[in-house]
Backbone bond lengths (Angstrom), bond angles and torsions (degrees), N, CA, C in turn:
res aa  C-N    CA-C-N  psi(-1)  N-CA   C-N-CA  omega(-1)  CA-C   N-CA-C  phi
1 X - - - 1.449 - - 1.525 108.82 -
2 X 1.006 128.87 135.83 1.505 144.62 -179.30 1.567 105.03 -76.00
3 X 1.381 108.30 128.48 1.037 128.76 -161.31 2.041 106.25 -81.01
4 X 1.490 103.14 106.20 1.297 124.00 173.33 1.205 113.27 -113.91
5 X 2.064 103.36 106.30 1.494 111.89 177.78 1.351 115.30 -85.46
6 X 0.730 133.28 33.63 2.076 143.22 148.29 1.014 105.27 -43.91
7 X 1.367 108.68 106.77 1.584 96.86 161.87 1.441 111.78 99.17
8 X 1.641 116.33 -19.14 1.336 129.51 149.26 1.594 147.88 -74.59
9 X 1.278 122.79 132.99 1.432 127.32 -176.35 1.455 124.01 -84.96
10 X 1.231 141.03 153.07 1.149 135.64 154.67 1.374 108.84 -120.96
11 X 1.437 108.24 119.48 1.764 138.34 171.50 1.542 88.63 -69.48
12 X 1.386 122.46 135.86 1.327 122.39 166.20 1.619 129.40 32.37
13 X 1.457 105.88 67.93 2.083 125.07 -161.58 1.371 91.07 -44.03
14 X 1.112 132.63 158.93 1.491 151.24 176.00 1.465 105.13 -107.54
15 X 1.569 119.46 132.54 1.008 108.66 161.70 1.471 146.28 -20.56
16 X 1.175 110.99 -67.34 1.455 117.31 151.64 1.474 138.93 -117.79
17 X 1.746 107.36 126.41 1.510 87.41 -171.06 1.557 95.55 -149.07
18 X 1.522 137.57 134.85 0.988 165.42 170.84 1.400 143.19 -86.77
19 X 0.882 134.34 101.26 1.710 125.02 170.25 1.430 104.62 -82.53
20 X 1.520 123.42 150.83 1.216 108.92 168.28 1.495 95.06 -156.93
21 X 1.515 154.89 113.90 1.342 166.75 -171.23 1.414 76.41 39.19
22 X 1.232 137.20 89.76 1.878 146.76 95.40 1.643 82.46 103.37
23 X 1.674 141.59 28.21 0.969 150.55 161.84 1.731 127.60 -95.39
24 X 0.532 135.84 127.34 1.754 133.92 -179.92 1.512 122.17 -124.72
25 X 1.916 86.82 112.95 1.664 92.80 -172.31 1.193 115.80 -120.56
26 X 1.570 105.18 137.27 1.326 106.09 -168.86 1.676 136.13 -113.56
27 X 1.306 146.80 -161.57 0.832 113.73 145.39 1.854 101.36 -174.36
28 X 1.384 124.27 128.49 1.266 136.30 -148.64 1.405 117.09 -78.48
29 X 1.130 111.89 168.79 1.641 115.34 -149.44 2.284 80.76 -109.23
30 X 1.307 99.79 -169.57 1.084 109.91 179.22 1.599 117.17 -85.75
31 X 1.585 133.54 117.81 1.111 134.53 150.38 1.579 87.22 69.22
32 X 1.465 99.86 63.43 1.445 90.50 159.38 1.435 114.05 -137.69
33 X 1.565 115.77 171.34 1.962 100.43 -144.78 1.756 83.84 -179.49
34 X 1.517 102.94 139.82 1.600 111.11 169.23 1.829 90.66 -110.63
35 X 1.439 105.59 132.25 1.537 111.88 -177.03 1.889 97.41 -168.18
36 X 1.205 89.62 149.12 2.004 92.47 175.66 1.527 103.35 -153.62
37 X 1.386 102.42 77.10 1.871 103.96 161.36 1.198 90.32 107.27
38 X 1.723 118.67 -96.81 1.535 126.24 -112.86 1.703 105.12 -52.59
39 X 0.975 115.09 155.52 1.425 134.38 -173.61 1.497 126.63 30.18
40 X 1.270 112.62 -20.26 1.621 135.01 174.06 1.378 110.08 -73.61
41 X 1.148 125.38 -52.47 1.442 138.89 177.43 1.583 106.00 86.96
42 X 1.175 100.38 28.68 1.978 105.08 166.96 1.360 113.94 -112.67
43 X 1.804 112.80 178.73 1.282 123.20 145.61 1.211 110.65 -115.79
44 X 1.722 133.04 146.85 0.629 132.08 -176.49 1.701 107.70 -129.45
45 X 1.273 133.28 138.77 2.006 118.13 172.01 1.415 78.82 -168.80
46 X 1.197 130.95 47.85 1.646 111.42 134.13 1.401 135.52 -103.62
47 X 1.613 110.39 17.98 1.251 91.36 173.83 1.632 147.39 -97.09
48 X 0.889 147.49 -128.52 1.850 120.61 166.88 1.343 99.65 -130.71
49 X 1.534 81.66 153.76 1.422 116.30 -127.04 2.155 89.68 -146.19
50 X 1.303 120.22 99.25 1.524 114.99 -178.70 1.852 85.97 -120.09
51 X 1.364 115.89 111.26 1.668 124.91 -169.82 1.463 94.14 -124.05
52 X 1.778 112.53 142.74 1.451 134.31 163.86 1.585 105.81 -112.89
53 X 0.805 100.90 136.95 1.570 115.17 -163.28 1.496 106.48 -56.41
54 X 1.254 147.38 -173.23 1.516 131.23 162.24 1.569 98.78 156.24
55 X 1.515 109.33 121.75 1.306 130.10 169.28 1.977 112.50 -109.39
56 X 1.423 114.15 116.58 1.357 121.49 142.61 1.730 89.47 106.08
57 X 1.002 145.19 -173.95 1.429 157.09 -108.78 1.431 78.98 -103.42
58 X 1.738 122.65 144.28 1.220 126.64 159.01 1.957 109.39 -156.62
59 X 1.220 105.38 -170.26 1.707 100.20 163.86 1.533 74.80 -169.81
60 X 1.841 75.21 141.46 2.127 111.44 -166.70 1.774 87.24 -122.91
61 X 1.219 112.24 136.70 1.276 109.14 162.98 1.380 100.96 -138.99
62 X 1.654 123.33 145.83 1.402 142.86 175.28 1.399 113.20 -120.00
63 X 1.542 112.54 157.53 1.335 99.02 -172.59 2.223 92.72 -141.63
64 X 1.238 107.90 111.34 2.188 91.74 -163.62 1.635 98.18 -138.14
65 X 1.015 126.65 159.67 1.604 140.16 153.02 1.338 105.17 -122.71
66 X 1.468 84.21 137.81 2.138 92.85 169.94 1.570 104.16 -129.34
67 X 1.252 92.32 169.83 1.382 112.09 170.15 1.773 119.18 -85.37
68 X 1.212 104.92 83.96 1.973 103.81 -168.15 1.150 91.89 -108.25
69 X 1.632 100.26 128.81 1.448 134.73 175.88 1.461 111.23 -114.15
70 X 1.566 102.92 -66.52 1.265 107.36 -149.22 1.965 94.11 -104.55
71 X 1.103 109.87 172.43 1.753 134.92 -165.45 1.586 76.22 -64.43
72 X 1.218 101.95 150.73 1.486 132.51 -144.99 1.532 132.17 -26.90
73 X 1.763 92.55 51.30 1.826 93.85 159.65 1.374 114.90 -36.68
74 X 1.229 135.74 145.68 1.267 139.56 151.74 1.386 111.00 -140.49
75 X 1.984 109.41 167.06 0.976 118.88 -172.05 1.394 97.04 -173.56
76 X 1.398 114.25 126.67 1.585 132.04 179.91 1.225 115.05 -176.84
77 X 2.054 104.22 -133.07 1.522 107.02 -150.75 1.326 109.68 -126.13
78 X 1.420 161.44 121.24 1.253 152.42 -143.59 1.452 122.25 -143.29
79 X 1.168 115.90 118.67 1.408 112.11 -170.75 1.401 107.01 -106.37
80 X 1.549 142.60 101.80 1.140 127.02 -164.44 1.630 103.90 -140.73
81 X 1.362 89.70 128.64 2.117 106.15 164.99 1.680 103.17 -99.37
82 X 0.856 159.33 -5.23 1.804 144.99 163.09 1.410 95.21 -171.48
83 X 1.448 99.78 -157.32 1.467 87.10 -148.86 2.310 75.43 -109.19
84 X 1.353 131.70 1.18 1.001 111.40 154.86 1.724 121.57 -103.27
85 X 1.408 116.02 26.06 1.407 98.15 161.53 2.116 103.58 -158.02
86 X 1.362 80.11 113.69 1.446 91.21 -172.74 1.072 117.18 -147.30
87 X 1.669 141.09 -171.12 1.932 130.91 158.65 1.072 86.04 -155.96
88 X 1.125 109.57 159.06 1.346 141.86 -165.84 1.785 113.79 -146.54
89 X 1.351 140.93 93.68 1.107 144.39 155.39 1.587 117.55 -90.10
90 X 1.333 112.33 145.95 1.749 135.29 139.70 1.207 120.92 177.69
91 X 1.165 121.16 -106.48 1.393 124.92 -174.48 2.057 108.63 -112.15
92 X 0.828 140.82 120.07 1.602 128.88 144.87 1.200 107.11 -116.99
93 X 1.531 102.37 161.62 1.599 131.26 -178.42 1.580 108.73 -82.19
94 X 1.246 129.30 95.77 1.033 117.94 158.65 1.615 128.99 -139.63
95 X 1.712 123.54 153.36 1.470 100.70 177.46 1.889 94.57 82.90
96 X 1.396 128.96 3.93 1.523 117.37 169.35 2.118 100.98 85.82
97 X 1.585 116.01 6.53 1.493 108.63 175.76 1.901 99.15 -155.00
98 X 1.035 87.66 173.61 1.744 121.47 172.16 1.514 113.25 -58.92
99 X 0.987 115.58 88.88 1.484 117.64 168.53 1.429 110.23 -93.88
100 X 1.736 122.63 156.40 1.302 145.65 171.09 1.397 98.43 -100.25
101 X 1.954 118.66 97.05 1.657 109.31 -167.99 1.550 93.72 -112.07
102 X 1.050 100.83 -173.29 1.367 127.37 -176.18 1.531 147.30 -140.24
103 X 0.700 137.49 18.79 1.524 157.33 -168.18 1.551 121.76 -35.66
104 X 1.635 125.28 83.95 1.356 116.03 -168.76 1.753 105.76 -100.16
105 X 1.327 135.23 161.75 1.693 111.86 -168.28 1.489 76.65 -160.55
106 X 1.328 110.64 128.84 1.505 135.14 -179.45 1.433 108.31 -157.50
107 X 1.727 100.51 69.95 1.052 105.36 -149.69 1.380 155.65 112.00
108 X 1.665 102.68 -81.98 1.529 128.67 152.40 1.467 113.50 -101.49
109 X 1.149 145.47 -167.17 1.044 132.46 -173.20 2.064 97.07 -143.47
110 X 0.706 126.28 127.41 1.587 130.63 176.32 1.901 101.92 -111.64
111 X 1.488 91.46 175.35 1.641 99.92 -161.15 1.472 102.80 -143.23
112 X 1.384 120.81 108.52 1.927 109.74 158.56 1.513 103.81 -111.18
113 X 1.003 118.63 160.59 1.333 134.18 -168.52 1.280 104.70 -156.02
114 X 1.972 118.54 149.30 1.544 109.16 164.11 1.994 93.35 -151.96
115 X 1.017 99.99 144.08 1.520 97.35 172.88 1.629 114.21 -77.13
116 X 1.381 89.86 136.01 1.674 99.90 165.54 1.415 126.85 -110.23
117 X 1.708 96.12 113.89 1.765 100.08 -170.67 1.029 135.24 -55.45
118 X 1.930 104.56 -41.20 1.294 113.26 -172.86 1.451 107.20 -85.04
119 X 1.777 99.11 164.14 1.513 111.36 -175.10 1.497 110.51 -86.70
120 X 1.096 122.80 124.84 1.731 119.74 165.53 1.855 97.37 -138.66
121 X 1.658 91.13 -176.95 1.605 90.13 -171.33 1.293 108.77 -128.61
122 X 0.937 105.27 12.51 1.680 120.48 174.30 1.625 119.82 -159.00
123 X 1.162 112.52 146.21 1.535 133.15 -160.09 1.689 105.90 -109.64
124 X 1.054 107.68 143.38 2.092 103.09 173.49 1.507 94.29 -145.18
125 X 1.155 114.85 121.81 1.301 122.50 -172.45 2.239 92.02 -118.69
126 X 1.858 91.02 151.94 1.617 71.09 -174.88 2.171 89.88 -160.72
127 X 1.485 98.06 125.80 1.252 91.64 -165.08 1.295 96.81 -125.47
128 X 1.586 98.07 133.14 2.110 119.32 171.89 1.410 112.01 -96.54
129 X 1.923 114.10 113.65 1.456 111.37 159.48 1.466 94.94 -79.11
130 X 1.544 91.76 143.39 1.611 96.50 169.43 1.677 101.78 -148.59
131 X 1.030 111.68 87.75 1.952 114.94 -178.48 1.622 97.87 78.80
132 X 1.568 86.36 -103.92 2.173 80.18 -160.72 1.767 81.92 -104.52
133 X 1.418 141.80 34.89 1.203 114.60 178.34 1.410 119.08 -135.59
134 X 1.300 117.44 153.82 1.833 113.17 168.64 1.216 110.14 -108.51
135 X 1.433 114.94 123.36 1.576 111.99 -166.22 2.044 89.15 -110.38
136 X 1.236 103.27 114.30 1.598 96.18 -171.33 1.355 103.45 -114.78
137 X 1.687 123.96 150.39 1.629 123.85 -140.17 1.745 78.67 -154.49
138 X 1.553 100.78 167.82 1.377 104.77 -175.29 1.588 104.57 -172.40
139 X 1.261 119.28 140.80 1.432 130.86 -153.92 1.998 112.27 -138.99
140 X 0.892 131.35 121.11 1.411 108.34 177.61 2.034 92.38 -113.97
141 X 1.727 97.80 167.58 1.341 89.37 -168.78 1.619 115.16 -82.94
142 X 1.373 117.71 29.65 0.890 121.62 -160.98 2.592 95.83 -113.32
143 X 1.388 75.95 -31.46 1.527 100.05 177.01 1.853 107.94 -97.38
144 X 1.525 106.26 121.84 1.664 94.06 163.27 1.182 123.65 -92.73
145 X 1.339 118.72 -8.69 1.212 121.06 164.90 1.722 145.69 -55.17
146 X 1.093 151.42 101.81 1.432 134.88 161.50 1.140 127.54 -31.43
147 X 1.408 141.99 108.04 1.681 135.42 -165.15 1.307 99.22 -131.90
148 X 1.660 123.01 124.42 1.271 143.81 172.03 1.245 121.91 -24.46
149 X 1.516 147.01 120.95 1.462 113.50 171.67 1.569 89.81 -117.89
150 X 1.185 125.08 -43.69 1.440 112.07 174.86 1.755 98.59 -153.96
151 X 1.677 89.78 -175.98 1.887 110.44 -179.45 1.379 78.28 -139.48
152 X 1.390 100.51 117.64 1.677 115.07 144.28 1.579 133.28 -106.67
153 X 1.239 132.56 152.34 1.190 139.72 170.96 1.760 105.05 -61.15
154 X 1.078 113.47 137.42 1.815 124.07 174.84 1.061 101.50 -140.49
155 X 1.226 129.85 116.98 1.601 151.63 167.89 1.981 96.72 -31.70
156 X 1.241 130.71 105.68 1.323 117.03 166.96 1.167 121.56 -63.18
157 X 1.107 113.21 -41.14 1.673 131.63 169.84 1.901 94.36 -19.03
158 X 1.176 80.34 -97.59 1.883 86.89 -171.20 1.286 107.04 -12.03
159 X 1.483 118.13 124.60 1.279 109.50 163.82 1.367 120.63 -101.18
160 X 0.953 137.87 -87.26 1.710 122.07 -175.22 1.293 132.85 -69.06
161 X 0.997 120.83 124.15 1.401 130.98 -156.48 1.919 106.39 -113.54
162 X 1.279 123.84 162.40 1.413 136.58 175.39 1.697 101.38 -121.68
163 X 1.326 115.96 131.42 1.438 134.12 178.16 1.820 114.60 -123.35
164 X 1.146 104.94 123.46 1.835 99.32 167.04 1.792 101.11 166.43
165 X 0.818 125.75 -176.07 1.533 148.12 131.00 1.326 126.86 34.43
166 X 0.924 140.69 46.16 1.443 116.16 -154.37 1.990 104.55 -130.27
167 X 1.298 108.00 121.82 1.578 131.05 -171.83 1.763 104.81 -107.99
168 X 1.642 106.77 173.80 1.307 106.93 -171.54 1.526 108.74 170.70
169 X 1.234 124.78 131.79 1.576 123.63 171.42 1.373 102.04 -150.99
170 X 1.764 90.41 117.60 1.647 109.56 -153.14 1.940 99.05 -79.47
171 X 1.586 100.31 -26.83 1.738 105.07 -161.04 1.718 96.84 -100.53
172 X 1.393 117.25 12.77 1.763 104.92 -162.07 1.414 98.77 -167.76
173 X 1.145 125.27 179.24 1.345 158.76 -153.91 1.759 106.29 -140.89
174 X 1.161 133.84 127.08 1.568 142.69 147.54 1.515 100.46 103.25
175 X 1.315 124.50 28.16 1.581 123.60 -178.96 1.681 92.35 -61.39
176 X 1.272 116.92 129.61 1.824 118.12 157.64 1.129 101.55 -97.36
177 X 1.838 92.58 154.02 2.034 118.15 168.93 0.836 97.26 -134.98
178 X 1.538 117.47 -165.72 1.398 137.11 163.01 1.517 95.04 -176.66
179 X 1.523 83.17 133.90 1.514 102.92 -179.63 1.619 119.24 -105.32
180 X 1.254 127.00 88.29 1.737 124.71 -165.58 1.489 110.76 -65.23
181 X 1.293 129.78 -35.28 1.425 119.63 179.82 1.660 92.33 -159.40
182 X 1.219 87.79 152.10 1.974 117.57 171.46 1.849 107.93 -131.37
183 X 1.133 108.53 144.11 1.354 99.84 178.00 1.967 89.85 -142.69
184 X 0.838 118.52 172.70 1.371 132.42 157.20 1.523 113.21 -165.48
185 X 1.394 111.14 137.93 1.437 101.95 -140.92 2.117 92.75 -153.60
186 X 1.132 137.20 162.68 1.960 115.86 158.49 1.585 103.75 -83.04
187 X 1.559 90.30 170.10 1.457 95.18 -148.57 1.654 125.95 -41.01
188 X 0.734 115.68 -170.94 1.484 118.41 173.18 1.462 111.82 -116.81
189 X 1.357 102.29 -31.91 1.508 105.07 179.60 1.587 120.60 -176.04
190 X 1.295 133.38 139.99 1.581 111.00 178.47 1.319 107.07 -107.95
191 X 1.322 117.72 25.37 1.670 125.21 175.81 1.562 109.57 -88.84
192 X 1.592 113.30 119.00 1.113 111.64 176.71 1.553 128.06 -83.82
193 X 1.141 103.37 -26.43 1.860 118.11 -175.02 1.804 89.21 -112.31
């Protein structure tokens, strides 16, 4: 689905950012990064952030390629209630390759990561609230499949939440993406296997 920001926010606007036939291009501000504490000993909430509003069980799927150069460009999908409890999945650069990361923050913020060997040119990241959980899935266009990357805990409590887009280059200034489609939609499914 072609990405229609109606009805959408931007957390911290990025220098430059574009729609162009139902596409969204972006491109990152300086040293900016969503992070809270754990092991770093910072806070971090400047990075961008394009959120649709959304209360109670849903699944958001994105589909983007970026340009990753430098130690942990990223660019994906973000589900966030404040700036201490949110996640953040897609792709970052780290270690010299393409990782499938993860970022859940309840509070503190924790990190899984796994490298991805094979080559594709686009990423689809796709995340299920389901009660207290984020069941987050990931696809490259090279794969048709949906493949697990994790189940996290999400505070149910929180009630309204913002879903969409969300990029970042913690060591630099001018990282590009492009985001081809966003959808947010109720669930798709609460079957995990």
């Amino acid at each position: 689905m072609p990405i229609d920001i109606d009805g959408m926010h931007w957390l911290n606007t990025p220098p430059m950012w574009e729609v162009n036939q139902g596409r969204l291009f972006v491109r990152s501000g300086d040293k900016t990064d969503f992070w809270q504490q754990t092991y770093y000993g910072f806070h971090r909430d400047n990075g961008h952030f394009l959120g649709a509003p959304r209360r109670g069980d849903f699944t958001a799927e994105v589909t983007f390629a970026g340009k990753y150069s430098d130690l942990y460009d990223q660019a994906g999908l973000m589900v966030r209630h404040d700036s201490r409890h949110w996640m953040k999945c897609g792709i970052e650069y780290t270690d010299g390759a393409r990782h499938f990361s993860v970022v859940v923050t309840n509070g503190n913020s924790d990190w899984s990561a796994f490298r991805l060997e094979q080559e594709f040119d686009t990423m689809s990241a796709r995340v299920t609230r389901n009660g207290d959980a984020l069941f987050i899935q990931y696809r490259t266009d090279r794969v048709d499949e949906w493949r697990m990357a994790r189940l996290a805990w999400f505070d149910p409590a929180l009630g309204e939440v913002s879903v969409g887009p969300a990029f970042c280059s913690p060591q630099r200034e001018g990282f590009e993406a492009e985001f081809l489609d966003f959808s947010l939609t109720d669930p798709v499914s609460r079957d995990i296997h």
